[in-house]
C-alpha positions as a printed NumPy array, in Angstrom:
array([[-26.637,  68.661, -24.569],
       [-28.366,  71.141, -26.593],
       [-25.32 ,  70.897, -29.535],
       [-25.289,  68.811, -32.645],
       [-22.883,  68.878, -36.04 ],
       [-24.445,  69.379, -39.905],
       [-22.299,  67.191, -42.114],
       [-24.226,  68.478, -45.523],
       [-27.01 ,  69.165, -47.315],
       [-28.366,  66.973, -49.943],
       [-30.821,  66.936, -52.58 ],
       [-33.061,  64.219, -51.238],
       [-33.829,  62.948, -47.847],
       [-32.43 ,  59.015, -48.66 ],
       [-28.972,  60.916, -49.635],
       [-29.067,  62.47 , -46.309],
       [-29.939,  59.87 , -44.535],
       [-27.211,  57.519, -46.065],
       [-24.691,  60.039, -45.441],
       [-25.916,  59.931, -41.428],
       [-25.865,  56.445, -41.262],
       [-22.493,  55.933, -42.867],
       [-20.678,  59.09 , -40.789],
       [-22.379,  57.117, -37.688],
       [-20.758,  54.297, -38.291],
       [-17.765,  55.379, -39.206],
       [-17.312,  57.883, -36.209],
       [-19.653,  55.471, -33.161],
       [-16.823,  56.508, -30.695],
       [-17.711,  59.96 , -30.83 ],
       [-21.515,  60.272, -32.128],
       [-22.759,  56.861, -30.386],
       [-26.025,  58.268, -28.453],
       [-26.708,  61.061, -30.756],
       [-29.798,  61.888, -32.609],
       [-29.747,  61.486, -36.553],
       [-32.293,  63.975, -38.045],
       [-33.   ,  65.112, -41.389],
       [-33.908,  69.11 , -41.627],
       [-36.098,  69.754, -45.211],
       [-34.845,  73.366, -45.991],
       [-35.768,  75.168, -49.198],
       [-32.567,  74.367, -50.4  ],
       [-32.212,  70.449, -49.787],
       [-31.636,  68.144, -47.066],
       [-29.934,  69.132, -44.137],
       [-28.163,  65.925, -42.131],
       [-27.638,  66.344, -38.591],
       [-26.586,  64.348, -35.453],
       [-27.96 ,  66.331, -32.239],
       [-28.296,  65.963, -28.564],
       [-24.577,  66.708, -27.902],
       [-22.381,  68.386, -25.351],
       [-20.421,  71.572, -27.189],
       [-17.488,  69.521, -26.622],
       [-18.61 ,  66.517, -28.121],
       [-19.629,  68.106, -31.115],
       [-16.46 ,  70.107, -31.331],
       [-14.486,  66.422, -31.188],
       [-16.608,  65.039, -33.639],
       [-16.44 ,  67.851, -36.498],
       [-12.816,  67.517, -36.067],
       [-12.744,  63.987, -36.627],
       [-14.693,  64.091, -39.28 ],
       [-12.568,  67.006, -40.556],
       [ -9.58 ,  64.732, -40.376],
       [-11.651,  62.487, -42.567],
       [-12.267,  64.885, -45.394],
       [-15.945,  64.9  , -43.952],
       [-17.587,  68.964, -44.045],
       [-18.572,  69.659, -41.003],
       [-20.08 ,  72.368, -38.905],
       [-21.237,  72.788, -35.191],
       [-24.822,  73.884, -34.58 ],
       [-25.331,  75.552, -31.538],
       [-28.457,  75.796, -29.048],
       [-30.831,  77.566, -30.668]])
């Protein structure tokens, strides 16, 4: 479980953070038990749900694909 998704970056941390909350609710099937973290980058505010199986994360950027949600897998590091 060493996966997660990015689903943007944002200018401050509370945009971020809505976004996570709201795409967690919206998606609980497939992101129920996964971490919601905030990344500060020089750039912004990275929004991430972590702790997944490459699968799982796979599902879930496709849902949220299907959603008109941007989406990208992040992979062990």
């Amino acid at each position: 479980r060493h996966w997660g998704v990015n689903v943007g970056r944002f200018p401050s941390r509370y945009a971020a953070e809505k976004v996570l909350l709201k795409t967690a609710l919206a998606e609980m099937s497939t992101l129920d038990g996964t971490l919601r973290k905030v990344v500060q980058r020089p750039q912004g505010f990275d929004a991430n749900f972590l702790g997944m199986s490459r699968e799982s994360a796979d599902l879930a950027c496709r849902r949220l694909a299907a959603r008109n949600v941007s989406c990208f897998m992040i992979g062990p590091s």
